[in-house]
Each structure stands twice: as structure tokens, then as C-alpha cells.
C-alpha positions in Angstrom: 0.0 0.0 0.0 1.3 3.8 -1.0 1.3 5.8 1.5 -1.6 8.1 1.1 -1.1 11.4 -0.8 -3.5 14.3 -1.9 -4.1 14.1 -4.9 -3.7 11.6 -8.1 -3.7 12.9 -11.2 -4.5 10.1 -13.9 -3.9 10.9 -17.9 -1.7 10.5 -21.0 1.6 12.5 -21.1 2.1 14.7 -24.7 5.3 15.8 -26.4 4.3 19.7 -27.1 6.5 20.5 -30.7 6.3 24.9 -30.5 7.2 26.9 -33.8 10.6 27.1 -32.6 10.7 23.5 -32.8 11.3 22.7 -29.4 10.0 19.9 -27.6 8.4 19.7 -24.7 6.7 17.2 -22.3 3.1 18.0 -21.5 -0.1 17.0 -20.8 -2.4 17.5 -17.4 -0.8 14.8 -15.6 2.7 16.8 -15.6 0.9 20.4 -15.6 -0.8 19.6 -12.6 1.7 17.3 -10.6 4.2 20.0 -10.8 1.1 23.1 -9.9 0.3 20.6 -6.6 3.7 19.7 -5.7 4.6 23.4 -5.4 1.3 23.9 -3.5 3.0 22.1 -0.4 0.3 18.8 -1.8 1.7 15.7 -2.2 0.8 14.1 -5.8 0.6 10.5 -7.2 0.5 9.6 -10.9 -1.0 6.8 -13.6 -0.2 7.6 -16.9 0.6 6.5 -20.2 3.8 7.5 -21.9 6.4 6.2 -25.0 9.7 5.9 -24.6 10.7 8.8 -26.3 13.9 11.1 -24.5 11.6 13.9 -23.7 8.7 11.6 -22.4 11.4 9.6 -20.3 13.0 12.8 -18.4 9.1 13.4 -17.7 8.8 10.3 -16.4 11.6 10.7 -13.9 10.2 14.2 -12.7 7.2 12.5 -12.0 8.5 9.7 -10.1 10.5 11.8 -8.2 7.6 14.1 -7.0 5.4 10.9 -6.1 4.6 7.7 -6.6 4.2 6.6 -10.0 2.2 4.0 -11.9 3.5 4.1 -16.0 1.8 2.0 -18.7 4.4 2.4 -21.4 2.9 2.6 -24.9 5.0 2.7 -28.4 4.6 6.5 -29.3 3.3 9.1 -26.9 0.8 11.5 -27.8 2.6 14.5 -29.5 0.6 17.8 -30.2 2.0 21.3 -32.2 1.3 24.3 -30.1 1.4 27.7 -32.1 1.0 30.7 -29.0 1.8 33.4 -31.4 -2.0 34.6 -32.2 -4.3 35.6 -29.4 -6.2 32.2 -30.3 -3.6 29.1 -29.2 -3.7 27.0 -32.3 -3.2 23.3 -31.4 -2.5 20.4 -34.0 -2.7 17.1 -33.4 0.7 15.2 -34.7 0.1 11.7 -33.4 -2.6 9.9 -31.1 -1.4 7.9 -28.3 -2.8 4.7 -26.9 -5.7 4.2 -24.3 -4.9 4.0 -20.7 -7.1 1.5 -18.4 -7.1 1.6 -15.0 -8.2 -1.0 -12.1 -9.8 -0.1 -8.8 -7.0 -1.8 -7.2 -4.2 0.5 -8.5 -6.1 3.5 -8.0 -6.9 2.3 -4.2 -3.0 1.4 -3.4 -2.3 5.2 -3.7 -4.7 5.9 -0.7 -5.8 9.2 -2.5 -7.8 12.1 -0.7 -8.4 13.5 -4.2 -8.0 11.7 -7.8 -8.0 14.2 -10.8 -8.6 12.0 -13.8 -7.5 14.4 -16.8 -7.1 13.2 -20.5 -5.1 14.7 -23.3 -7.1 12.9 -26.1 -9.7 10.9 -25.0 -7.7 7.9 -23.9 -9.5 7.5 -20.5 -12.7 5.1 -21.3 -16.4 5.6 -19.4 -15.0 2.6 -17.0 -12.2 5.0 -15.1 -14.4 7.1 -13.2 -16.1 4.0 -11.3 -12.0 2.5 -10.6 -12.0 5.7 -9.0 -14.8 5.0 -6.3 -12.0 4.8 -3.3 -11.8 7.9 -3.2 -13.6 10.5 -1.1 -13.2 13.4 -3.6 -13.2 13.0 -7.4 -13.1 15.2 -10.1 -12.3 15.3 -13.8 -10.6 17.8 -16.6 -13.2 17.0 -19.2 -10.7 18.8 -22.3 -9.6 15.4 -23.3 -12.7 14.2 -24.2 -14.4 17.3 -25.5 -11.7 17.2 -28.6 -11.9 15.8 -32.1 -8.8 14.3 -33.3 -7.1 13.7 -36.5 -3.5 13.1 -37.1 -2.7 16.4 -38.9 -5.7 18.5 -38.2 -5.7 21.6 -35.9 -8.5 20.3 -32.6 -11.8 21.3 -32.5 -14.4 20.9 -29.6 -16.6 18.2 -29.3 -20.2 19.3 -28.9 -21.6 17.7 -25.4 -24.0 16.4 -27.0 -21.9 14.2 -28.5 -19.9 12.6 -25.6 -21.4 8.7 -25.6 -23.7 8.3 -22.7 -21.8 5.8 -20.8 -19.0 8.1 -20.6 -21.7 10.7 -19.8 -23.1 9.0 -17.1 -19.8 8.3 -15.9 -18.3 11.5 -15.4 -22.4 12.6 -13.6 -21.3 10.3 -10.6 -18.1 12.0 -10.2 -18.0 15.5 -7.5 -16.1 18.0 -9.9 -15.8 18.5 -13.5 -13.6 21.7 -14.7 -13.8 22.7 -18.8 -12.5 25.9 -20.3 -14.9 27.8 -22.0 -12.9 27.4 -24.5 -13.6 23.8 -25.1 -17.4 24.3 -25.0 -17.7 24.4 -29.2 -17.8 28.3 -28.7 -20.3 29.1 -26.3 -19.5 32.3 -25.6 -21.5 32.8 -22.2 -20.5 31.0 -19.0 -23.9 30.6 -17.3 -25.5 28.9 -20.7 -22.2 26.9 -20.4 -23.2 25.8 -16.7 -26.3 25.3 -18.0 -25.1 23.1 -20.7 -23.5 21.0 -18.5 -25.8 20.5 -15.6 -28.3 19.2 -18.7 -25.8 16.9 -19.6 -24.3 15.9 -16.4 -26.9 15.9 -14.0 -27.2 17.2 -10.3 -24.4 15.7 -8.9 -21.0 17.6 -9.4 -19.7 20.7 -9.0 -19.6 22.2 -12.4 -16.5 25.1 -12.9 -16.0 26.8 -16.6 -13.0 28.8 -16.7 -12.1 31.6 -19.1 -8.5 32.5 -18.3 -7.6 36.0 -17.3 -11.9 36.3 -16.3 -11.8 34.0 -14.0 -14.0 31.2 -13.2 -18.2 30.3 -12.8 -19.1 27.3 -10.4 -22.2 25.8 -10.2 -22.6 23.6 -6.8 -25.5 21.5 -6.5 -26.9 23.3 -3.0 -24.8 26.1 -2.5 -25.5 27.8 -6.1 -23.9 29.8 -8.4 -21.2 32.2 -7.8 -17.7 33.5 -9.7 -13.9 34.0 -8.7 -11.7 36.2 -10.1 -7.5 36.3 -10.3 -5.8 38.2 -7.8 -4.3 39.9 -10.4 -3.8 39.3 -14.2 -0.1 38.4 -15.3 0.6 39.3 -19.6 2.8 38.4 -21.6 3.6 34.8 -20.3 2.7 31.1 -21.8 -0.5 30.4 -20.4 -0.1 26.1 -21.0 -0.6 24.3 -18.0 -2.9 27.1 -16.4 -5.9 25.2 -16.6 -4.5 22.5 -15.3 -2.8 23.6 -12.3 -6.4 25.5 -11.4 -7.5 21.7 -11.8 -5.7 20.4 -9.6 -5.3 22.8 -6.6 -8.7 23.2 -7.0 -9.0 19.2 -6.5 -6.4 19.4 -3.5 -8.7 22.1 -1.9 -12.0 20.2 -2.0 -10.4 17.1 -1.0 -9.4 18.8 2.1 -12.3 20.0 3.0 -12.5 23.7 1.7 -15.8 25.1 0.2 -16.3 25.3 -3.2 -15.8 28.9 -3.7 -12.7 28.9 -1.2 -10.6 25.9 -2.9 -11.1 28.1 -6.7 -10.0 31.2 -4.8 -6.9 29.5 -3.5 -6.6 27.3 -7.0 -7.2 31.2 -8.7 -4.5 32.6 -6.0 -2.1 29.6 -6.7 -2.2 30.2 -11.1 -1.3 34.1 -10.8 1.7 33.0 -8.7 2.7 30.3 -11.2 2.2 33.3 -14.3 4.3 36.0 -12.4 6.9 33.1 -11.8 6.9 32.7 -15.2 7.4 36.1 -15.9 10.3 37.3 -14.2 
């Protein structure tokens, strides 16, 4: 038995290829390992991951932040990120393999809080019940709101067409977290929430971010309500932002904190990671 942490984060890694052709390792489950570790949290991981150079240094920074569970796959999931217009552009280059998990491995990490966050869909419906063990559980839901095809820039899935197993699945889970973004262009938060609550059901907590704007949750009895950044940091690389929100915002609930005080801290906790970035 692992020793129980905060949080597990459970998802693909990605290679990230930018226009200068550098290549970097990516993906939720190192964004938001690496936004929880320096929270002060401590952070388990299950991914999937080839065995290229890039992927395996990503590996070891993993397993050196917390205990690790890899299923190694021939190629992992590589993705060309373009920052240079206001609109991130984000091509698909090659589609990794699917990563199933047991009940067993998720139980040996003892986990307050399990974050199970895909990169391209490679998490099936039956994840979220191996996840029952644990008290709080919430899901990233961009890896399976994205249409992919080797060579094409990604699109949004429409909600409406997420299967209904998987849909059902991710209903029984506490929190769900989706960029607005990722919503196929729904413009307005609240008919976002909406959106979701239709889809989902009464269950989870519902958050839509919209970078610099903040956030919109939705909880079941407590209502609706919005938190804003601290302050807003420009100029920087905003990849991984999401993510880390994710996952302190994960780490928060699982200890206990109210909805709207765990996406303040997870809010608080992104602006420091941005001014980090640019100094």
C-alpha cells in the first residue's frame, strides 16, 4: 500500500513540438503534478507515456515528485502548439494509446483526491467507477471534448456528443472543470453551466473557466457564484494554467474547503505560477 497522498492525477503525457521546434513534455498529468507539488500537496501519478527522450525525463520528474504507476505505450501522444495569435492553435501530430485503470491501483495510492484528466480521449467511461475509493473526485473534461485527427488543428466536441456511458460516468463524479474554450464556442459562462448541468446531472460541482476572467461554479446546494484572479499576469505562456487550477482546486476540496474557497486558492495559486513565469 502507498502511503496516502493528496491528490492523483491520472492521464496521457504529450510531447508539445512549438514553432521554434522545441519539444516539450506535457499533458495535465505533468501540468498539474508540478502546480500541486509546489502547493505544499503531495501528488501520485497513472499515466501513459512512449519511450521517447523527452517523455522519459518526464517520467523521472514525476516519479520523483510521487509515486508513479506508468503503462508504457510505443509513441506518446505528441501535439504542435502555435501561441503566437491571441487564439492558441493546437494540432494534433500523433494519437497515443488508451490507458485502463483497475480499482486496485487506484486504491493502493490511498488518495484524498483523484483528478482523472485526458489529453485525447484515452481514459474510457469505466475510469471514473475504478475511482470510487476515493472520497473526492473530479475530472478535466478537455480530453474528451476534442476531435482528433492526425494532422488537423483540434476542434471541440459538442456535449451532446460525448457517448452516454462516458456521460453517465463522469455525472457520478464531485467536480468536473472545462475551459470555455472547449465548450464548441459558447460564448456565455452561465449557458455553459447550464449546458452542463443538462448533460451531467445534479451531482457535481460544475466550474467553466475563461483564463484572465476568472472562473463560474455551479454547486449542487450552495448555487452559483464567480472567482476572479488576484491579479492578471501578460505576456507569459499560459499552458498548464488550466491544469494547475485543476488540480489545486481538486487538492482544496479534498481537504475539506468550500467550493468557492478551494477556486480562490486554485485562482490565487495560477497568478503565482504566471508571475513566476514572468520574471
Amino acid at each position: 500500500m502507498i502511503p496516502g497522498v493528496d491528490l492523483l492525477v491520472v492521464g496521457g503525457l504529450s510531447l508539445d513540438r512549438f514553432p521554434d521546434d522545441r519539444l516539450r513534455a506535457g499533458g495535465t498529468v505533468l501540468h498539474a503534478t508540478r502546480a500541486a507539488v509546489a502547493f505544499g500537496a503531495s501528488v501520485g501519478s497513472i499515466l501513459s507515456a512512449g519511450p521517447e527522450p523527452t517523455a522519459a525525463d518526464a517520467v523521472a520528474e514525476l516519479a520523483a515528485s510521487g509515486p508513479t504507476l506508468v503503462r508504457a505505450a510505443a509513441a506518446s501522444t505528441r501535439f504542435i502548439i502555435d501561441e503566437r495569435r491571441p487564439l492558441r492553435s493546437l494540432v494534433l501530430e500523433h494519437a497515443g494509446e488508451p490507458l485502463r485503470i483497475t480499482r486496485a491501483e487506484v486504491a493502493s495510492f490511498g488518495a484524498r483526491a483523484v483528478l482523472l484528466a485526458p489529453i485525447g480521449g484515452e481514459l474510457p467511461p469505466s475510469a471514473a467507477a475504478a475511482t470510487l475509493s476515493v472520497p473526492l473526485r473530479a475530472a478535466a473534461l478537455q480530453g474528451w471534448l476534442r476531435l482528433l485527427r492526425a494532422g488537423d488543428p483540434i476542434r471541440p466536441l459538442a456535449l451532446e456528443r460525448l457517448s452516454v456511458p462516458l456521460a453517465r460516468s463522469l455525472g457520478q463524479l464531485d467536480l468536473l472543470v472545462v475551459s470555455l474554450e472547449d465548450l464548441d464556442g459558447e460564448p456565455d459562462p452561465d449557458a455553459a453551466l447550464d449546458a452542463l448541468r443538462r448533460r451531467f446531472g445534479g451531482h457535481p460541482l460544475l466550474v467553466v473557466t475563461q483564463g484572465t476572467a476568472g472562473a463560474w461554479l455551479d454547486a449542487p446546494r450552495a448555487g452559483r457564484g464567480r472567482v476572479v484572479p488576484p491579479r492578471v499576469v501578460a505576456g507569459v505562456s499560459t499552458v498548464g494554467a488550466g491544469d494547475a487550477f485543476a488540480a489545486i482546486l481538486a487538492v482544496e476540496l479534498g481537504r475539506g474547503r468550500t467550493p468557492l474557497a478551494a477556486a480562490r486558492s486554485a485562482a490565487g495559486h495560477v497568478a503565482e505560477l504566471l508571475t513566476g513565469r514572468a520574471r
